[in-house]
C-alpha positions as CSV (number, residue, x, y, z in Angstrom):
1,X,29.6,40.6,-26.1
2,X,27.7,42.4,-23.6
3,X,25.6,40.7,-21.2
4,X,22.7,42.8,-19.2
5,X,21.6,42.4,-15.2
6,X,19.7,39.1,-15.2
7,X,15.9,41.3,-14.9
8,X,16.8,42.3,-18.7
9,X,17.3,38.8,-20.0
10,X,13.9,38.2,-20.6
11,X,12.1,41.4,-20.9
12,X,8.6,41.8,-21.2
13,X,8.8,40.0,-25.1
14,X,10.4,37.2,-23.5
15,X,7.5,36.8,-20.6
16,X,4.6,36.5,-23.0
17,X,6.7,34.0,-25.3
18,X,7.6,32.1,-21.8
19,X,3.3,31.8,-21.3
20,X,2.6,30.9,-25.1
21,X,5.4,28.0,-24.1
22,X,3.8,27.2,-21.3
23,X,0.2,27.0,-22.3
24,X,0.9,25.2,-25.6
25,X,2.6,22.9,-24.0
26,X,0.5,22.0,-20.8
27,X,-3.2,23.2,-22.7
28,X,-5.5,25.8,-21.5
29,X,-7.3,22.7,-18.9
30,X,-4.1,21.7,-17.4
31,X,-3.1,24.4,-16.2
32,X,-5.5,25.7,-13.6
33,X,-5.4,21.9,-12.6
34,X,-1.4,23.1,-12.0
35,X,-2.0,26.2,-10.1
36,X,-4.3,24.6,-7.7
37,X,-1.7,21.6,-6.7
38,X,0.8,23.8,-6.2
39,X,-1.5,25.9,-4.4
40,X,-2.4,23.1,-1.7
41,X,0.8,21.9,-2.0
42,X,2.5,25.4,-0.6
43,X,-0.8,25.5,1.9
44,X,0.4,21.9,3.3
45,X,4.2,23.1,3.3
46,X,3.4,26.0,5.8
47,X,1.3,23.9,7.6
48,X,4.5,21.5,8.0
49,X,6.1,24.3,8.9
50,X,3.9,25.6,11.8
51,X,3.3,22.3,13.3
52,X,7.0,21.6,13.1
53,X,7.6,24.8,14.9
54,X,5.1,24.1,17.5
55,X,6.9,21.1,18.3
56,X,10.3,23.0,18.9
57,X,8.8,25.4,20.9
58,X,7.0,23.1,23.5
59,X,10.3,20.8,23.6
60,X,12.7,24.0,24.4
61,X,9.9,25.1,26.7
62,X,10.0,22.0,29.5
63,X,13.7,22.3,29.4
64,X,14.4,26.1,30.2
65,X,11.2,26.1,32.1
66,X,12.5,23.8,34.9
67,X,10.3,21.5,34.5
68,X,11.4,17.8,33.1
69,X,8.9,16.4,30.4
70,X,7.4,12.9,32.5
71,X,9.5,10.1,32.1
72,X,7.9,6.8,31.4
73,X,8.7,3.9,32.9
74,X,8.1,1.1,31.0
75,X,7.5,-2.4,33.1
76,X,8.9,-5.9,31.5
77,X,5.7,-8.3,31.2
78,X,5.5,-10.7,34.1
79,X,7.0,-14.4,33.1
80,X,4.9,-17.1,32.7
81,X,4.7,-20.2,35.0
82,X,6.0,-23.2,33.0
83,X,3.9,-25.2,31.4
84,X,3.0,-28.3,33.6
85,X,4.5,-31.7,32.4
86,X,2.8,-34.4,31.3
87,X,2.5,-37.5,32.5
88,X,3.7,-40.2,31.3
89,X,1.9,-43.6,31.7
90,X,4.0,-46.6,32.9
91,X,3.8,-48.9,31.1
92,X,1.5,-51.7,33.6
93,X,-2.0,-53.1,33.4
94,X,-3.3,-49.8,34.4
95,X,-2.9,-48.4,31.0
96,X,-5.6,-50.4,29.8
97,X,-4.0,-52.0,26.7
98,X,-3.0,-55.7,26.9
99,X,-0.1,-57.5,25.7
C-alpha cells in the first residue's frame, strides 16, 4: 500500500465531491449565511487580537519607561456615630398611664 504526500489525498475529484457534500448538506441558503459568521467572527478575532496587544504594549511601556503607572489609594468610609439610645420611661405618673 502506497500512501501519497497529504496535497494528493484529495485531488481536484476529491474537492468538488467535498463541495457537493457540503452544499447538499447545508443547502444553497445556508451557506452564504456561514461564510458571513465566520467572516465577522475572524473580523472580531483580530480585533481581540489588536486591542489585546494594545494593552501589552502600554503596560510594558510605563514599566521600561521609568515611569510608574498612578497608584490609587483607596480611603476606608468614615464610621458612623452610633445611633443615639432611647429613652426609656420610668415607670412614675409622668408617663401618663394610671394604675
Amino acid at each position: 500500500m502506497h500512501f501519497g504526500p497529504p496535497s494528493e489525498i484529495f485531488g481536484m475529484d476529491g474537492i468538488i465531491v467535498l463541495v457537493v457534500v457540503v452544499v447538499v448538506l447545508f443547502g444553497s441558503t445556508q451557506i452564504p449565511k456561514l461564510a458571513r459568521s465566520l467572516g465577522s467572527a475572524q473580523k472580531e478575532f483580530k480585533k481581540g487580537l489588536d486591542e489585546g496587544g494594545k494593552d501589552d504594549d502600554a503596560t510594558k511601556g510605563a514599566t521600561k519607561g521609568g515611569t510608574a503607572a498612578p497608584t490609587v489609594v483607596v480611603t476606608p468610609p468614615a464610621q458612623a456615630a452610633p445611633p443615639a439610645q432611647p429613652v426609656q420611661p420610668s415607670g412614675d405618673a409622668s408617663t401618663g398611664t394610671t394604675s
